[in-house]
C-alpha positions as CSV (number, residue, x, y, z in Angstrom):
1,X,20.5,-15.7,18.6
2,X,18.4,-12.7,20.6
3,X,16.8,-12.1,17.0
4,X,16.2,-15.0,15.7
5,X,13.8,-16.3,18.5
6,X,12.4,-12.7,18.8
7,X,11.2,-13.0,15.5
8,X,9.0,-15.6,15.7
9,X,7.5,-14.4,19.2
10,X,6.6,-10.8,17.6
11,X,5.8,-11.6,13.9
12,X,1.9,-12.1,14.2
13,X,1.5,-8.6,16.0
14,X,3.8,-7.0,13.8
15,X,1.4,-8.3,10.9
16,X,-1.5,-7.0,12.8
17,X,-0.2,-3.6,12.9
18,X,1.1,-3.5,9.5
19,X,-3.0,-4.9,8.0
20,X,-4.2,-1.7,10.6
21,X,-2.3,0.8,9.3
22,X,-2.7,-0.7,5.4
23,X,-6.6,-0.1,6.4
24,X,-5.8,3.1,7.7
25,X,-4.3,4.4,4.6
26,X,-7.1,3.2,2.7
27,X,-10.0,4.6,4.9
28,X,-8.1,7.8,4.8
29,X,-7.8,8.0,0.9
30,X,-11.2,7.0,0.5
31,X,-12.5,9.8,2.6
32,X,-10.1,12.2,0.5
33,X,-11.6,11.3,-2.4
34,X,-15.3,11.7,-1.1
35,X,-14.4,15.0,0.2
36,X,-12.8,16.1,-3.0
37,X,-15.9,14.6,-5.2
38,X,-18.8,16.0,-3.0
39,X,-21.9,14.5,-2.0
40,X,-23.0,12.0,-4.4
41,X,-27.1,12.4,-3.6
42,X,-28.6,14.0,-5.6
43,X,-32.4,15.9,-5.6
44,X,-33.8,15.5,-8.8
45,X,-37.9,15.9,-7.6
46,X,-37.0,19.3,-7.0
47,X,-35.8,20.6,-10.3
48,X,-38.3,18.6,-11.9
49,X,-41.7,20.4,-13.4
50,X,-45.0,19.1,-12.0
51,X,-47.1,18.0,-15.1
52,X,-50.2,18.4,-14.0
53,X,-49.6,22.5,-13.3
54,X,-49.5,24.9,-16.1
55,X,-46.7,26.6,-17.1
56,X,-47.2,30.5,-16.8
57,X,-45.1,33.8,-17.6
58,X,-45.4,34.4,-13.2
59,X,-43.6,30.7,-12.8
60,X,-41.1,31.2,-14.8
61,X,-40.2,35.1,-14.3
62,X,-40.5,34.7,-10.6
63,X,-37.2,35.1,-8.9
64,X,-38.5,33.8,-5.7
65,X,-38.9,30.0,-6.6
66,X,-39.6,27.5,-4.4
C-alpha cells in the first residue's frame, strides 16, 4: 500500500521534472542547430556598391578594399 499513497503525494513534482528536462532537451537541440547553421545576420550594406561613386579600374583591382 506504501506505493500506492506515494504516488499521489509525488506525482505533480515528478511531472515538473519531467516538463524541465523535456525543455532541456529542446533548448539544447535548438542551440545545436544554431551552432551547426551559423549566424543568421547577415551585412548586406557592405557588399553593396554605392551608386552615387564611379566605378574605376583602382576600385576594382585594389586588393586592399574596404
Amino acid at each position: 500500500m506504501g506505493i500506492h499513497y506515494d504516488y499521489k503525494s509525488t506525482k505533480s513534482a515528478k511531472l515538473m521534472e519531467k516538463q524541465a528536462k523535456r525543455e532541456r532537451k529542446l533548448a539544447e537541440k535548438k542551440a545545436k542547430r544554431l551552432a551547426k547553421e551559423g549566424p543568421k545576420i547577415k551585412d548586406d550594406k557592405a557588399k553593396s556598391l554605392d551608386v552615387s561613386k564611379p566605378i574605376t579600374l583602382d576600385f576594382i583591382t585594389n586588393p586592399n578594399k574596404e
